[in-house]
C-alpha positions in Angstrom: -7.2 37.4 7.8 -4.7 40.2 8.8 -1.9 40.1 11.7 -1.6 42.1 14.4 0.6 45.1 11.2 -2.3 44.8 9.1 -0.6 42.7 6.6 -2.3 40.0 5.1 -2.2 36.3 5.7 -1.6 34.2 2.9 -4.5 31.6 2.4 -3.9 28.2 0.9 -3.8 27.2 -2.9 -6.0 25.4 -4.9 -5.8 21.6 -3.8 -3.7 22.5 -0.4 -5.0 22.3 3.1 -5.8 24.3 5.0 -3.4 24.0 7.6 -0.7 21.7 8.7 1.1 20.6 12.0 5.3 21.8 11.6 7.2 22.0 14.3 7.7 25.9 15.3 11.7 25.2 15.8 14.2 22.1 15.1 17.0 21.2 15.5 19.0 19.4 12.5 22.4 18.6 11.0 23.4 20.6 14.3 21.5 24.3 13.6 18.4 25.3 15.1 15.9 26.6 12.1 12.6 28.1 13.1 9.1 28.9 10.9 7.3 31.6 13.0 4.5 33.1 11.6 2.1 34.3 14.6 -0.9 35.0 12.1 -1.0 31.6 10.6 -0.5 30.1 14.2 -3.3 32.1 15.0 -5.5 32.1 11.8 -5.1 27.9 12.5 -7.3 28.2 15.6 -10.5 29.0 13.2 -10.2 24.9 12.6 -12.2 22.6 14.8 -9.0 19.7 14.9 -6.6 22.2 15.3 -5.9 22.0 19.3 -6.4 25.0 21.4 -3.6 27.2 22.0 -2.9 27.2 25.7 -1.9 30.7 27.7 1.7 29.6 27.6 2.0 29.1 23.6 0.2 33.0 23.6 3.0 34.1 26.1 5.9 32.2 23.9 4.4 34.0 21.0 4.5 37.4 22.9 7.6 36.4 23.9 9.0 36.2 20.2 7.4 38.9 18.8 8.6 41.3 21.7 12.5 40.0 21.1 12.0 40.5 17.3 11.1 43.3 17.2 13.3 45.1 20.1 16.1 47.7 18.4 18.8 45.6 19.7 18.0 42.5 17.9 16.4 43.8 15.2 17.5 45.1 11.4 16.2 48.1 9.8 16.7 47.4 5.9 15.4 50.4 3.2 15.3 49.4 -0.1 16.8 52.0 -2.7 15.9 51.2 -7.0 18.2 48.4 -7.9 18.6 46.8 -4.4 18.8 42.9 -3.5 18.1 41.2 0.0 19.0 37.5 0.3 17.6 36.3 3.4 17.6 32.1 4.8 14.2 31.9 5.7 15.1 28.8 8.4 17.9 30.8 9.8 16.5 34.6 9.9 13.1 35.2 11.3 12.3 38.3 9.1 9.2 40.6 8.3 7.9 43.8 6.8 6.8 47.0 8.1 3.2 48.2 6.3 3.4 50.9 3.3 1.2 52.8 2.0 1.7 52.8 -2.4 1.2 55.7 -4.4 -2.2 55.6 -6.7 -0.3 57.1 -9.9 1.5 54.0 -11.6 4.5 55.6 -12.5 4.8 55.8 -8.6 3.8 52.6 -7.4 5.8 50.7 -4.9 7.4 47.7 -7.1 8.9 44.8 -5.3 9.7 40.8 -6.9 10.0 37.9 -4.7 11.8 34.5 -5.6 12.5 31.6 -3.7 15.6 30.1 -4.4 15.7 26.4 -3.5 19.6 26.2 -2.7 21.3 22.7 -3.5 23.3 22.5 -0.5 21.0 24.0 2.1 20.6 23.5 5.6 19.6 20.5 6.5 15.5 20.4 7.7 13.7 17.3 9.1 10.8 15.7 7.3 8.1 17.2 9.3 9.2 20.7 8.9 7.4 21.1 5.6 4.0 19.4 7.5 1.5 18.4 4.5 2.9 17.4 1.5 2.7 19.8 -1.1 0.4 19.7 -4.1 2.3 21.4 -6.6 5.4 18.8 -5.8 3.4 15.9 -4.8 5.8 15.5 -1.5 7.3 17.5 1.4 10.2 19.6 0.0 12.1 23.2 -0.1 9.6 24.4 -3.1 11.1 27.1 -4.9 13.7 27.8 -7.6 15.8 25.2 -8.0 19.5 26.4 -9.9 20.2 24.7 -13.3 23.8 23.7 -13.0 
């Protein structure tokens, strides 16, 4: 399934469900973390259990998508050979504009992604993680933990 950019959704890995129930914002430890991603929200609804979203959870999405992406509250980054981004996914609700790559390889567009699990991170409530996950066996972070 593709949002409303074009992009692709991410489907779920082997062994994972299909979809689970997280809270769209929370508040813990005092800061406000939210996980907004309209085309899984919406991607959900192709699951009989999954309940109906109602005309006021499409106008909260509007809503959000409107203030994100508004030049006054939004963030143009371009990426130069070389650059880093380091971005808190439960503090900074963040996207990507579509792209077209080059065919020749020499040209291609070449980007790496790596979630870093921090050791002192914001603190999230159970629930935010919904299912557990089964490449950790239990609700957690996921990602790259640091070494020492």
């Amino acid at each position: 399934m593709k949002n409303r950019h074009g992009i692709s959704c991410r489907s779920q890995a082997p062994g994972e469900r299909p979809h689970a129930a997280v809270p769209l914002v929370s508040w813990s430890g005092g800061k406000l973390s939210m996980r907004y991603n309209r085309c899984y929200l919406e991607s959900a609804q192709r699951f009989p259990d999954i309940p109906r979203l109602e005309p006021t959870g499409v106008e909260l999405f509007d809503l959000v998508d409107a203030l994100t992406g508004s030049p006054e509250l939004r963030l143009e980054v371009d990426f130069d050979v070389g650059d880093l981004l380091f971005l808190n996914n439960h503090a900074v609700l963040h996207s990507r504009t579509e792209y077209e790559d080059f065919t020749e390889p020499e040209l291609k567009r070449h980007v790496l992604r790596l979630w870093l699990a921090v050791r002192q991170g914001r603190d999230l409530p159970p629930d935010f993680w919904g299912n557990p996950h089964s490449t950790g066996g239990g609700p957690g972070r996921g990602g790259v933990a640091p070494t020492t």
